[in-house]
Each structure stands twice: as structure tokens, then as C-alpha cells.
C-alpha positions as a printed NumPy array, in Angstrom:
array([[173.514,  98.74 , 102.05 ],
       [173.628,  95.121, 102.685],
       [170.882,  95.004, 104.078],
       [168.707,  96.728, 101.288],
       [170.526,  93.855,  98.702],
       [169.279,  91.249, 100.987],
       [166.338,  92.819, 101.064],
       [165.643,  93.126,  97.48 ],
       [167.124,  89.567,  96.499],
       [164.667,  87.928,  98.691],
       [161.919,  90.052,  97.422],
       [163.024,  88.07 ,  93.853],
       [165.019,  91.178,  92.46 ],
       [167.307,  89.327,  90.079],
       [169.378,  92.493,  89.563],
       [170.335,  95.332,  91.206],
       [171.677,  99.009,  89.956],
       [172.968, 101.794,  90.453],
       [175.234, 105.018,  89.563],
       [177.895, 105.568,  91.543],
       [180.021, 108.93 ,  92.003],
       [183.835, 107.524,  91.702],
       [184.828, 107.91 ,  95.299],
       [181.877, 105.149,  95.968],
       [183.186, 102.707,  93.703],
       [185.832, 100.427,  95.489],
       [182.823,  99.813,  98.21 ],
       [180.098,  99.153,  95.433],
       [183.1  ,  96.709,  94.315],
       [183.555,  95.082,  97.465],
       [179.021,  94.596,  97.601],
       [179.357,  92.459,  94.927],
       [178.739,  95.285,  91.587],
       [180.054,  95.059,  88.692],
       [180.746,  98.388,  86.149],
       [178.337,  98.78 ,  83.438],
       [178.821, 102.094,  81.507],
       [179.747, 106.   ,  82.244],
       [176.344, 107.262,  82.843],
       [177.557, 111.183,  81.477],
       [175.779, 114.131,  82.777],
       [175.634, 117.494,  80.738],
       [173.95 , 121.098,  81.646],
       [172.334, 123.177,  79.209],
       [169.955, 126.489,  79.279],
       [166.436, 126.548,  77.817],
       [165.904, 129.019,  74.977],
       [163.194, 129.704,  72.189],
       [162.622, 127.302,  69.485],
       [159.943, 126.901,  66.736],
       [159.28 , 123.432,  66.236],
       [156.101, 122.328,  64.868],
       [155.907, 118.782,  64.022],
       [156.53 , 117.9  ,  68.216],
       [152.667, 117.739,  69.782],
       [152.26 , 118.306,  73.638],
       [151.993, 114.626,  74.997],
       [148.119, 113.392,  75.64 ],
       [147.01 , 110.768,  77.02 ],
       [146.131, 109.078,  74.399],
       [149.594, 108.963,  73.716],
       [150.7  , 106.78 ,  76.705],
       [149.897, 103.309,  75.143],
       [152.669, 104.077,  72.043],
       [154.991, 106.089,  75.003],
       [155.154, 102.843,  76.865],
       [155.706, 100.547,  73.674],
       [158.52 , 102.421,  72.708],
       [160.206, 102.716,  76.63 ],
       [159.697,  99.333,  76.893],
       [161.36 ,  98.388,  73.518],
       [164.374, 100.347,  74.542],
       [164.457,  99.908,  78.442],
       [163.508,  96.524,  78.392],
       [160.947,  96.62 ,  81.151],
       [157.762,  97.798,  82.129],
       [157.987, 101.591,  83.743],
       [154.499, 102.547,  82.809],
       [153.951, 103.324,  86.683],
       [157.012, 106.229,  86.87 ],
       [156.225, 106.89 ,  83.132],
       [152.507, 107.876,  84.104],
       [153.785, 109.884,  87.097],
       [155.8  , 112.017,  85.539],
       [153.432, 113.021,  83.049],
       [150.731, 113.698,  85.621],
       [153.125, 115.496,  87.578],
       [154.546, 117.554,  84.427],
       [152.489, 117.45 ,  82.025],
       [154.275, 120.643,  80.687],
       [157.72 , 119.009,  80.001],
       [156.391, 115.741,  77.881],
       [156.007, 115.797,  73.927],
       [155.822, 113.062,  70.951],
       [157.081, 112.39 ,  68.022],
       [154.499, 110.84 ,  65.88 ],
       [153.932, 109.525,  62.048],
       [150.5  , 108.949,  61.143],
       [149.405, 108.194,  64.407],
       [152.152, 106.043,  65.545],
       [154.683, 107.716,  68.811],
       [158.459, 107.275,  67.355],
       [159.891, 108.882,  69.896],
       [159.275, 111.062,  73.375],
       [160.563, 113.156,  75.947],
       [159.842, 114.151,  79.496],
       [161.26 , 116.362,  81.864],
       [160.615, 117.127,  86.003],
       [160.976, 120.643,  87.278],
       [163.82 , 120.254,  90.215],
       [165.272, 122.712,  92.865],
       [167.415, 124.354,  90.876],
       [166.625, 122.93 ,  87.457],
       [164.608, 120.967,  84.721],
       [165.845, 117.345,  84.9  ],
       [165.422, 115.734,  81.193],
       [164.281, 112.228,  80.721],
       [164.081, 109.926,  79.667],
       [164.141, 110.742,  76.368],
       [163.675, 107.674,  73.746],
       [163.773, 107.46 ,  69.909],
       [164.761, 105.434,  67.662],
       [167.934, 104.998,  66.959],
       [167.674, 105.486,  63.077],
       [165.987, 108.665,  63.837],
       [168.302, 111.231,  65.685],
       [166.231, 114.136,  63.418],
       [163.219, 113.4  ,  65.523],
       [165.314, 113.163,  68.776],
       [166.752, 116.082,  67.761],
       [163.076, 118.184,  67.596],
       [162.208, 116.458,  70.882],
       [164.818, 118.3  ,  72.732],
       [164.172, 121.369,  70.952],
       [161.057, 121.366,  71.732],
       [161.616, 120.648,  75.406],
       [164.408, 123.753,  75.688],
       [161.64 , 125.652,  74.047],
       [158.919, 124.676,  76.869],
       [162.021, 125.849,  79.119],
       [163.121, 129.126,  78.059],
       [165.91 , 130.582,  80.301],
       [165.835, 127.553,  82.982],
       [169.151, 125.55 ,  83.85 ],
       [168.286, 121.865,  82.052],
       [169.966, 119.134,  83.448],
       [170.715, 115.17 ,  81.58 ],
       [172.041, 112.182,  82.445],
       [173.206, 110.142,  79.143],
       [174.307, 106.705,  78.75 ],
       [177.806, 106.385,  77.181],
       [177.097, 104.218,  74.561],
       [174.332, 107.294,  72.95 ],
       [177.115, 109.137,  70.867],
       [174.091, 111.036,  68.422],
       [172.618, 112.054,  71.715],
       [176.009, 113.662,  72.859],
       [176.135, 115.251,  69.618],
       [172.911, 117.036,  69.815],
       [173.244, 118.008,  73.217],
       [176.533, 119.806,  72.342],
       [175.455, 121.532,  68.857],
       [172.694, 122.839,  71.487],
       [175.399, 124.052,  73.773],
       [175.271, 121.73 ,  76.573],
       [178.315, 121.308,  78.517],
       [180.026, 118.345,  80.495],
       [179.801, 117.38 ,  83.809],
       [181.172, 114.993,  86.434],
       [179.624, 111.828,  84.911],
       [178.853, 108.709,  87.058],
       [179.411, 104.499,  86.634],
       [176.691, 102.85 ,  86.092],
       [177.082,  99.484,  88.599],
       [174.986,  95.736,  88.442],
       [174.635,  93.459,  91.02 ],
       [173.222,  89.834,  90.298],
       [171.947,  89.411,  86.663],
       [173.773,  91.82 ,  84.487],
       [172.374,  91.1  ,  80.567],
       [171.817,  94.084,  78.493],
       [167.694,  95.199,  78.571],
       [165.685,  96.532,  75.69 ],
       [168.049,  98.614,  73.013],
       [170.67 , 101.411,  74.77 ],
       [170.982, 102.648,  71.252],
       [167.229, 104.659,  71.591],
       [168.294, 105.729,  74.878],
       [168.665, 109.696,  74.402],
       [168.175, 110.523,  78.212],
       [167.762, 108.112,  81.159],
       [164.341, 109.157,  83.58 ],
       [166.882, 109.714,  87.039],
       [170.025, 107.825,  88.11 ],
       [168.207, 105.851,  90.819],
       [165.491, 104.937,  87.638],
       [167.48 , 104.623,  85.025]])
């Protein structure tokens, strides 16, 4: 482990972070990281909606996708962003308003499960995050959904649990180096993975 933080702090990595199950902490502690939030997992089951103003995610979409991930991630992750939806094209939908994406989701078929995220909207518009994920269990009908959720996202806890998604085990999300806050947690719905964030 020391070796990969050397690693990435000479490569110029100013920070560094992770999720960390709670019996990992105390040597994540002793590296050097610092706690950041509860990064709270939930599972869920896919079943039938009807939900008509979602489209299927296009191409053409990408450009707003990215706008909007960047505005509330803080960073560039058009490279994973594009991956996903070339790898599962059948899990990613927008919201749009005359043209313009106001929110997205994406999902990633797993072993044993459809792993949701991320899943970003604006934070003044938990209707629209709401049809995202409907639309998304819909796309999924009778699979075991899986999301990771970053504490501070109460309307996203909310939805997933009037959807009947249950609790699991969550995770601490851990910094090392420069810790500021990126982008806007509050659109935040779903992080992508807990090694992406």
C-alpha cells in the first residue's frame, strides 16, 4: 500500500481515495487518510415501470452527460463515463429539457447483480432523479440492483427506500493528501464504483 501512495504522489496525484470496510480503518489511519463521509450501500430488485419522459442515452448525449458529471464530481471522467456506456449501453438514460441533459444514470451488469451509477441530477430536481431510477429498475426487471450512495444525498436515500431498497453494510469514504470538497455532492444520486467514486 505504501508503495502504490508513493507511487501515485510522484506520478503528481495530489489526492488519494478510497472506501474502506471498518475493520480497514485504523491501518488506512496509520497511511496517512483521513475520513470523509459514510459511503452507504443499499440493494433493491428491478421491476416494471412506465416512464416516458427518460430517453435511452445516445451519443449525442455524452457532451451534456459529461457537463453535468463534471459539475458535480468535479473532474473530468469522460474516459470511464464513455466506457460504461459502450460497455452497457442498455443501463444508461437522460433526463433532458429542450435539448439540454439535467440529469443521467448508468448501470454495469455484475456477477450477481446490476451495479447503479453514477447517477447525477440536479439537486433541485429529485422528480427527474426519481424517473431516472425508475427507468433503470424498469430496464432491470427481476435482477438484484446494487448502489453505493454518498451520505450527504438524503433525497437519494429517500427514493431508493419508497422504491424498496434496503440497507447494507456501508463503507468510509478515506483522503490522503489534498482533501477539498470537488464539484457539488448534493447532485450525487449514485457514485460510478467505490474504487471510482
Amino acid at each position: 500500500m505504501s508503495r502504490a501512495m508513493e507511487h501515485l504522489t510522484d506520478s503528481g496525484a495530489a489526492s488519494i481515495r478510497l472506501d474502506s470496510v471498518e475493520k480497514a480503518i485504523p491501518l488506512y489511519e496509520r497511511l496517512g487518510f483521513r475520513a470523509e463521509y459514510a459511503s452507504l450501500r443499499f440493494s433493491g430488485l428491478g421491476i416494471a415501470f412506465d416512464v416516458p419522459d427518460i430517453e435511452e442515452m445516445h451519443a449525442s448525449h455524452l457532451g451534456g452527460v459529461l457537463d453535468l458529471d463534471a459539475t458535480y464530481f468535479g473532474v473530468n471522467r469522460e474516459r470511464m463515463l464513455k466506457r460504461v456506456f459502450e460497455d452497457f449501453p442498455e443501463y444508461c438514460f437522460v433526463a433532458c429539457e429542450k435539448g439540454v441533459v439535467r440529469g443521467y444514470i448508468m448501470a454495469k451488469r455484475g456477477e450477481s447483480n446490476v451495479r447503479i451509477g453514477p447517477w447525477v441530477c440536479k439537486p433541485s430536481r429529485a422528480e427527474l432523479a426519481r424517473s431516472l431510477l425508475k427507468r433503470l429498475m424498469d430496464a432491470a426487471v427481476g435482477e438484484r440492483l446494487w448502489i453505493g450512495v454518498p451520505e450527504g444525498n438524503r433525497a437519494s436515500v429517500e427514493i431508493l427506500t419508497e422504491h424498496g431498497f434496503s440497507g447494507l453494510p456501508s463503507s468510509l469514504r478515506m483522503c490522503y493528501g489534498e482533501c477539498s470538497v470537488l464539484g457539488d455532492p448534493r447532485g450525487r444520486f449514485s457514485i460510478g464504483a467505490p474504487d471510482k467514486g
